[in-house]
N, CA, C and O atoms as CSV, one atom per row, in Angstrom:
chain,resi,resn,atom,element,x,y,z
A,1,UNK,N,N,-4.832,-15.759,-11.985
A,1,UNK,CA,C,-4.610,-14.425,-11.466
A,1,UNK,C,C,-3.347,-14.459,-10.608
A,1,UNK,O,O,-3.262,-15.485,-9.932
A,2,UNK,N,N,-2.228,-13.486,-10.453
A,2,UNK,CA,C,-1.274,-13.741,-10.142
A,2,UNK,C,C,-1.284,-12.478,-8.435
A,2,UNK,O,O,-2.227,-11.750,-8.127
A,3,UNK,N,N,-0.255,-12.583,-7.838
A,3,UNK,CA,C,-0.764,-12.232,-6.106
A,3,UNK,C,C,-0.702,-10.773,-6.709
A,3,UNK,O,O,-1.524,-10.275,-5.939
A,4,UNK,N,N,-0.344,-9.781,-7.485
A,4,UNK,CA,C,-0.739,-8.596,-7.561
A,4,UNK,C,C,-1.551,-8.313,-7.940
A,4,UNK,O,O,-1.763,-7.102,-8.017
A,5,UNK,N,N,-2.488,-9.224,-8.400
A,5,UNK,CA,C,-3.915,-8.776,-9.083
A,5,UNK,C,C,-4.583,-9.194,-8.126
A,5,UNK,O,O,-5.768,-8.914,-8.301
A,6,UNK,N,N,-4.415,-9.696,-7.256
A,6,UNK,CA,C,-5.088,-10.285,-5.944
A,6,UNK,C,C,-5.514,-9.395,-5.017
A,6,UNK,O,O,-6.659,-9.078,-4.695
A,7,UNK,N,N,-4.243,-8.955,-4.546
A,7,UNK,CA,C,-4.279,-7.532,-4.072
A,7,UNK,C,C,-4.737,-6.459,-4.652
A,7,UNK,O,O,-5.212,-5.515,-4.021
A,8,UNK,N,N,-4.672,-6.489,-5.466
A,8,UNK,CA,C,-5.536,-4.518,-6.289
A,8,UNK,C,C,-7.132,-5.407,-6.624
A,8,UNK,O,O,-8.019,-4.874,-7.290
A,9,UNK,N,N,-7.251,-6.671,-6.089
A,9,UNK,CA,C,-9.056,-6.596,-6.464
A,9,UNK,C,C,-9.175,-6.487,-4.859
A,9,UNK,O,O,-9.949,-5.657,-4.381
A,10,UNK,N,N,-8.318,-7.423,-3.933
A,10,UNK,CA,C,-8.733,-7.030,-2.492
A,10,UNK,C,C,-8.954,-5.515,-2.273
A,10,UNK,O,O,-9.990,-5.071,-1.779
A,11,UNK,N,N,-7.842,-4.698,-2.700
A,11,UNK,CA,C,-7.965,-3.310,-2.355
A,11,UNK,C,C,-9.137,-2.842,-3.394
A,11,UNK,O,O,-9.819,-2.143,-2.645
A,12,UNK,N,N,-9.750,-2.809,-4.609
A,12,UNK,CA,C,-11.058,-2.860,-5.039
A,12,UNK,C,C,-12.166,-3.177,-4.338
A,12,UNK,O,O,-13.159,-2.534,-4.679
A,13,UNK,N,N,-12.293,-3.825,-3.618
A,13,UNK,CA,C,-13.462,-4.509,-2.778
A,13,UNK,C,C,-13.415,-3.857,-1.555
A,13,UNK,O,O,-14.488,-3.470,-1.091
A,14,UNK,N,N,-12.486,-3.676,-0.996
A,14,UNK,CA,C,-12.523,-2.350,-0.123
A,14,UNK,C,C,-13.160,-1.494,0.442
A,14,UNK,O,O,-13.846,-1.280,1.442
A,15,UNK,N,N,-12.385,-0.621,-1.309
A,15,UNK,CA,C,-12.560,0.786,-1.674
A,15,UNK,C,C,-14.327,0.735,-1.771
A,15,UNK,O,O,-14.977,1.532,-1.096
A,16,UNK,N,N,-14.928,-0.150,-2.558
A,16,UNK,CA,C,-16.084,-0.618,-2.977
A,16,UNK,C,C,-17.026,-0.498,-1.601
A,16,UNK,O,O,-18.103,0.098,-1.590
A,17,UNK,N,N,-16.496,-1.099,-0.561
A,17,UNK,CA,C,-16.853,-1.370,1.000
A,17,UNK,C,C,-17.074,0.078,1.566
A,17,UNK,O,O,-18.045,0.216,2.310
A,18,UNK,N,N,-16.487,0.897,1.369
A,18,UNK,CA,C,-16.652,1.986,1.790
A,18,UNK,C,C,-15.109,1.607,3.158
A,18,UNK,O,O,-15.057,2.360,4.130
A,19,UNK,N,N,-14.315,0.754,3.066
A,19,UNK,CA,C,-13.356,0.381,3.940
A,19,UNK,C,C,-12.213,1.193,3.656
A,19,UNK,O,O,-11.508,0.378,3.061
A,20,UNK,N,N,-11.489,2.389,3.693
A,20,UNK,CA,C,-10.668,3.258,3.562
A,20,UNK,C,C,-9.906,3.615,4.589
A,20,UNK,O,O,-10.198,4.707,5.077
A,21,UNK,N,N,-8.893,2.954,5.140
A,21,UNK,CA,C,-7.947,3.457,5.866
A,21,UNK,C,C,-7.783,5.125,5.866
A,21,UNK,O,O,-7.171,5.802,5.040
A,22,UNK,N,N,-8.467,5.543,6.965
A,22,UNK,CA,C,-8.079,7.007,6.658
A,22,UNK,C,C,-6.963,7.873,6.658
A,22,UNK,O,O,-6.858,9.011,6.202
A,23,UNK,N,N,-6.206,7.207,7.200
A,23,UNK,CA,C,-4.844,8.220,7.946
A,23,UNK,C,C,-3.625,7.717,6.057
A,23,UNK,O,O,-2.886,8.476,5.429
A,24,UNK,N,N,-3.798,6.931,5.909
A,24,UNK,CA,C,-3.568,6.478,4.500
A,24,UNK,C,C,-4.188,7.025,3.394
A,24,UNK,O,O,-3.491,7.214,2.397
A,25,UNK,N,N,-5.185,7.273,3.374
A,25,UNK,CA,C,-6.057,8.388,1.934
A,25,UNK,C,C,-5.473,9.808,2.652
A,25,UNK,O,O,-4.789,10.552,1.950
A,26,UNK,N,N,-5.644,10.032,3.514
A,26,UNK,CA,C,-5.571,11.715,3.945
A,26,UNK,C,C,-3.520,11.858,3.586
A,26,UNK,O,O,-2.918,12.878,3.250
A,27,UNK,N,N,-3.100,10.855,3.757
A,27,UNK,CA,C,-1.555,11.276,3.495
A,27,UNK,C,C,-1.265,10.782,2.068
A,27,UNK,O,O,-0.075,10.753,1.754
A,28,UNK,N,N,-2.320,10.325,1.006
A,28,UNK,CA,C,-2.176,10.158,-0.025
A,28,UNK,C,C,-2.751,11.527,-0.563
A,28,UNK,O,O,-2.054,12.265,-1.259
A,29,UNK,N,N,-4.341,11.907,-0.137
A,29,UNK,CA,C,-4.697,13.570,-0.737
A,29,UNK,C,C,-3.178,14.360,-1.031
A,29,UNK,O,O,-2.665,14.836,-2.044
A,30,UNK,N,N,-2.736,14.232,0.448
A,30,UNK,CA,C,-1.836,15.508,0.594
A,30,UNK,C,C,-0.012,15.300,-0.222
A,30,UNK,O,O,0.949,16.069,-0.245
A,31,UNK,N,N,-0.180,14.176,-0.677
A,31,UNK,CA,C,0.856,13.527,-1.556
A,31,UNK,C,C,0.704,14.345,-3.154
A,31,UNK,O,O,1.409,14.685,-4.105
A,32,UNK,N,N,-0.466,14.373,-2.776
A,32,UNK,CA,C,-1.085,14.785,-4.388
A,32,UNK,C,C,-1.175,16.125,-4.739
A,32,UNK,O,O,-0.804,16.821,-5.684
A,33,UNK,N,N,-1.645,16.247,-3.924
A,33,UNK,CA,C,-1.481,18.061,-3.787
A,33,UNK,C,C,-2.850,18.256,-4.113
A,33,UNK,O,O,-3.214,18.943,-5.068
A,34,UNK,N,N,-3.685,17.608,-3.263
A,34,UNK,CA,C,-5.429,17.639,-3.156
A,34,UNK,C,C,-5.677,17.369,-4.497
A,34,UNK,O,O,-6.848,17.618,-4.781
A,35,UNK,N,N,-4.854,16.852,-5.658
A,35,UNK,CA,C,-5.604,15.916,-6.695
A,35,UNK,C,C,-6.403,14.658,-6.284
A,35,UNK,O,O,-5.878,13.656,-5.798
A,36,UNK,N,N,-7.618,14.795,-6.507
A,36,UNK,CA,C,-8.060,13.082,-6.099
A,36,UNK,C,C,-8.481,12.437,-6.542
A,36,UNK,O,O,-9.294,11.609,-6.131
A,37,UNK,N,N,-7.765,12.719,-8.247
A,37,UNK,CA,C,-7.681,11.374,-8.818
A,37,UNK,C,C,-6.401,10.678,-8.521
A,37,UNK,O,O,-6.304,9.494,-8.195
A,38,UNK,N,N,-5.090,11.826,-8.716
A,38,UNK,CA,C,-4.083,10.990,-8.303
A,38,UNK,C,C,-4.055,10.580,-7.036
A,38,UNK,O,O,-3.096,9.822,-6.888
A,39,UNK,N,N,-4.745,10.750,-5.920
A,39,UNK,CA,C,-4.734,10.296,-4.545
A,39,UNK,C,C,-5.547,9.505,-4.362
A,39,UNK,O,O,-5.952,9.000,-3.315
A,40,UNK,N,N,-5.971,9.286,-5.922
A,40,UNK,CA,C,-6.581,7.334,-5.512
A,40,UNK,C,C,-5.755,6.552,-5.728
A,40,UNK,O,O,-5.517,5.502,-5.131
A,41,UNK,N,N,-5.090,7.155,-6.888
A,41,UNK,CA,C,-4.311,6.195,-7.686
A,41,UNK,C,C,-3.199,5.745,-6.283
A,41,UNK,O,O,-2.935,4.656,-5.774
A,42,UNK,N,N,-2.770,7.061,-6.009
A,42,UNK,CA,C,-1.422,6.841,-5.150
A,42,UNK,C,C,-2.078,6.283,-3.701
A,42,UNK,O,O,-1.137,5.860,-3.029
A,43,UNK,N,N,-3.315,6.132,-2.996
A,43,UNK,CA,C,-3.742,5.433,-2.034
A,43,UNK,C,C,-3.685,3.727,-2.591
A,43,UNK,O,O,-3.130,2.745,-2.098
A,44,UNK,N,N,-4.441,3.879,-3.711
A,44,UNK,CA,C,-4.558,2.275,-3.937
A,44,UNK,C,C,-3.089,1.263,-4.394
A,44,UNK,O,O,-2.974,0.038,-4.334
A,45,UNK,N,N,-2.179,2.205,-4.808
A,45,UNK,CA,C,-0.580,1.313,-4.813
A,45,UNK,C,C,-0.380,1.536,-3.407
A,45,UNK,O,O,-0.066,0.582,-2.694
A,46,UNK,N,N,-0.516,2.608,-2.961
A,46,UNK,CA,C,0.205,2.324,-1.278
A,46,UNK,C,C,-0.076,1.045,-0.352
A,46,UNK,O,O,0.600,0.347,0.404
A,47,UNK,N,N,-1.719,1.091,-0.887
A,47,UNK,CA,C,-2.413,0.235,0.278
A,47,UNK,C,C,-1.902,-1.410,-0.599
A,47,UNK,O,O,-1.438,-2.279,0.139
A,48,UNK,N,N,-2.008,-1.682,-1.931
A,48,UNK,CA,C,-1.608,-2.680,-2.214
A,48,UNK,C,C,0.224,-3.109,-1.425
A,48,UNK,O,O,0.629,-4.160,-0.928
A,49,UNK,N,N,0.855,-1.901,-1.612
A,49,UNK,CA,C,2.156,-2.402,-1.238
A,49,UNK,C,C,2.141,-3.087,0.360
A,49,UNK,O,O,2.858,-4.018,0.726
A,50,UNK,N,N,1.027,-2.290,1.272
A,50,UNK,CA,C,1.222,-1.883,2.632
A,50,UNK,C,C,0.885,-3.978,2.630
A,50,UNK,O,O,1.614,-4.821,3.154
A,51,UNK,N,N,-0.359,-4.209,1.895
A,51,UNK,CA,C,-0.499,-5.990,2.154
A,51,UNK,C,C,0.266,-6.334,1.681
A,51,UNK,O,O,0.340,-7.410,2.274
A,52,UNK,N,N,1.070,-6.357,0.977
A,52,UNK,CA,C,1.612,-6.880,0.102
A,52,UNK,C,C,2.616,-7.309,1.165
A,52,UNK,O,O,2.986,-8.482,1.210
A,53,UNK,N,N,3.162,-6.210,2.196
A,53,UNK,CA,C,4.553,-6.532,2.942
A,53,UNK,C,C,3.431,-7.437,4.257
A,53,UNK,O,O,3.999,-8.375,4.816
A,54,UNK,N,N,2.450,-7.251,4.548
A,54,UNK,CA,C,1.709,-7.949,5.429
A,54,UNK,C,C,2.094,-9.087,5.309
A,54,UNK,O,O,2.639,-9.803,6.149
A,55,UNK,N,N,1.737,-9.369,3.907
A,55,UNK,CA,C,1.357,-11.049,3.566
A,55,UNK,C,C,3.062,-11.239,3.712
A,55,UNK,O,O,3.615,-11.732,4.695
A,56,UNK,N,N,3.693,-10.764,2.585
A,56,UNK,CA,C,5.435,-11.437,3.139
A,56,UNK,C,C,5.952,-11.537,4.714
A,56,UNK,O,O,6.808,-12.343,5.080
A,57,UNK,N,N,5.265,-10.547,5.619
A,57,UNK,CA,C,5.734,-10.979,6.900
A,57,UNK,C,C,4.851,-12.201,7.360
A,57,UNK,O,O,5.453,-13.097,7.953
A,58,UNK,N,N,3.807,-12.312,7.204
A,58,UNK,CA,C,3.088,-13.585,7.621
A,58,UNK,C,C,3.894,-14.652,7.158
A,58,UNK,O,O,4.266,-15.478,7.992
A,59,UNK,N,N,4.277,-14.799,5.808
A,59,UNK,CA,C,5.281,-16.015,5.265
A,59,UNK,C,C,6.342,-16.058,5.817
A,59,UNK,O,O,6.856,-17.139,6.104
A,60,UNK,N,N,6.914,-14.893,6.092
A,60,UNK,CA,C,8.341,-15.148,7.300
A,60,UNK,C,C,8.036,-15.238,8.874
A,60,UNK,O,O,8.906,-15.618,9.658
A,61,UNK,N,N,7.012,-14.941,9.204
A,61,UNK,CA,C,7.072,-15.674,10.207
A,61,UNK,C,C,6.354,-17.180,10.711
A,61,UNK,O,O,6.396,-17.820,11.762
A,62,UNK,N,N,5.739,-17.363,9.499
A,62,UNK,CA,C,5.870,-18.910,9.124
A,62,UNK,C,C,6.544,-19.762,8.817
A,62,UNK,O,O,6.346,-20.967,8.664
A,63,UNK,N,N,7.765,-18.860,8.672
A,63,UNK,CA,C,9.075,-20.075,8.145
A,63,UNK,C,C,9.821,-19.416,9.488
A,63,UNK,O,O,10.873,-18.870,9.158
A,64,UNK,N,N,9.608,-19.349,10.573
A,64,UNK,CA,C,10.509,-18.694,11.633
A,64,UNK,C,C,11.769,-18.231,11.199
A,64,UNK,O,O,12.801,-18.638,11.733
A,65,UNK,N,N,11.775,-16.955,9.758
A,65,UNK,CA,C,12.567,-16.081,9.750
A,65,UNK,C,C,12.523,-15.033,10.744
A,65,UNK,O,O,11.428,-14.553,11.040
A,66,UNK,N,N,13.370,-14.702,11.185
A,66,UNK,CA,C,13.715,-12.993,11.949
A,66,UNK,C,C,14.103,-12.235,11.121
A,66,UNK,O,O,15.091,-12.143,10.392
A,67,UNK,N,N,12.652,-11.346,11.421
A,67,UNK,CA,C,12.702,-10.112,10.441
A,67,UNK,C,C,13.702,-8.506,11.176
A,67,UNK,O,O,13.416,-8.003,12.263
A,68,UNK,N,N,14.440,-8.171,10.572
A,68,UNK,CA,C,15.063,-7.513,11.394
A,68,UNK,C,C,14.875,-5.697,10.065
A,68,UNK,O,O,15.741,-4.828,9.967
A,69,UNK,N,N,13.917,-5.710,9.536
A,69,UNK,CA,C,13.868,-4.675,8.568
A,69,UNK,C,C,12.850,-3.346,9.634
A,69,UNK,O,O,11.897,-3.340,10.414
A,70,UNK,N,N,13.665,-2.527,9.110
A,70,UNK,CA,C,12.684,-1.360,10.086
A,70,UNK,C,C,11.493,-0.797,8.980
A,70,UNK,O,O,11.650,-0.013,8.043
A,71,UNK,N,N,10.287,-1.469,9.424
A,71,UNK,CA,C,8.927,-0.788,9.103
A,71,UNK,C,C,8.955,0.844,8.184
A,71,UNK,O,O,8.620,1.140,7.037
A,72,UNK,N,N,9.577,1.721,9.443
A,72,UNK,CA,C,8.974,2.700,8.983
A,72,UNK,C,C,10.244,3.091,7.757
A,72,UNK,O,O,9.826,3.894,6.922
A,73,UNK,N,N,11.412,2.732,7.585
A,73,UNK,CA,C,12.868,3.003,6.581
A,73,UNK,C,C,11.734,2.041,5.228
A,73,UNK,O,O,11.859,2.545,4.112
A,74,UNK,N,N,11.154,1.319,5.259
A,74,UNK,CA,C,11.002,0.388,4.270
A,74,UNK,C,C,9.153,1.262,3.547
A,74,UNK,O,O,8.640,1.232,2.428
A,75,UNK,N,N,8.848,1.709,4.453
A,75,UNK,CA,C,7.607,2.432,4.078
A,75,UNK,C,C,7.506,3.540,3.560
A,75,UNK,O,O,6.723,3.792,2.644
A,76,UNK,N,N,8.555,4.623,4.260
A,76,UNK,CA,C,9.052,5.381,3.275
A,76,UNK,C,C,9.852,5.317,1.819
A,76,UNK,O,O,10.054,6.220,1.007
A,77,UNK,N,N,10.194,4.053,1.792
A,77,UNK,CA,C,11.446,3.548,0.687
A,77,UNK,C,C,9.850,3.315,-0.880
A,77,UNK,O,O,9.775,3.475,-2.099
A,78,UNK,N,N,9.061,2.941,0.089
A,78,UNK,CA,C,7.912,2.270,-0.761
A,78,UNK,C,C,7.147,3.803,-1.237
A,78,UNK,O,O,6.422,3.708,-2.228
A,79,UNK,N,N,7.216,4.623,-0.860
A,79,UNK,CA,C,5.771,5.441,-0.668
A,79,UNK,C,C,6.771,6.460,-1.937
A,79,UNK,O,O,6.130,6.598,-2.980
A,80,UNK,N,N,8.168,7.137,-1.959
A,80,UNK,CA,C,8.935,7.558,-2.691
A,80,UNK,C,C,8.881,6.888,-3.869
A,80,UNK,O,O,8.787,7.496,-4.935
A,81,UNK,N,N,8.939,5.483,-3.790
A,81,UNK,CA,C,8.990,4.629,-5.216
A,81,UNK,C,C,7.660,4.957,-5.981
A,81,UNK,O,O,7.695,5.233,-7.180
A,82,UNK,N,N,6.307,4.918,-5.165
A,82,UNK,CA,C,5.181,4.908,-5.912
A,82,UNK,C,C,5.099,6.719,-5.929
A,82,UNK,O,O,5.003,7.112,-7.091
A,83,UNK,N,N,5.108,7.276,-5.429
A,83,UNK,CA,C,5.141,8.889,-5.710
A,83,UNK,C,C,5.766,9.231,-6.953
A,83,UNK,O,O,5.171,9.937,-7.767
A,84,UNK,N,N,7.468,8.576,-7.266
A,84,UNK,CA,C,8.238,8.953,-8.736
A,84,UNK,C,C,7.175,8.272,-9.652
A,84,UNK,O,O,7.523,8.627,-10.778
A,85,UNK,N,N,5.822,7.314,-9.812
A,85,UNK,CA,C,5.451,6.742,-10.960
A,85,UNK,C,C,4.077,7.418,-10.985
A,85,UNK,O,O,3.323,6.850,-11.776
A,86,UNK,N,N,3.586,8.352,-10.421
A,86,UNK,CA,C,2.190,9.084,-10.664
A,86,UNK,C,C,3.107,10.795,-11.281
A,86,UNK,O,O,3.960,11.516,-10.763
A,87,UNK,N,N,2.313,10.835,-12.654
A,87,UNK,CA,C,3.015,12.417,-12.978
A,87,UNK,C,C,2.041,13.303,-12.226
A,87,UNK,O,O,2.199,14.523,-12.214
């Protein structure tokens, strides 16, 4: 299994958990335009991307890189990318 399938079963097990970041589903609903099928779809790439940069900052700051990327420029950069791939 390769680390993106890792992540979309972590975020499966979750979702499963009843564990839902709310402020993250409620700005995915409203992404959607109160579709909620696509505001699963578009919660569950968000939330995969959101670990996804977790886990890469844990690895850089395990290799005492300095991260000098601004959070919120890189979250929006992410959230636009997965918005153009849900019709």
């Amino acid at each position: 299994m390769n680390d993106d399938e890792v992540l979309y079963e972590r975020v499966s097990r979750e979702m499963a958990d009843g564990d839902i970041k709310e402020g993250m589903w409620t700005k995915a609903y409203a992404n959607a335009m109160g579709d909620e099928g696509k505001a699963k779809a578009l919660y569950i790439r968000m939330r995969v991307e959101q670990l996804a940069r977790e886990e890469a900052q844990k690895e850089r700051s395990a290799l005492g890189v300095d991260d000098d990327l601004d959070e919120d420029d890189e979250s929006v950069s992410a959230l636009k990318s997965i918005e153009e791939k849900i019709p």
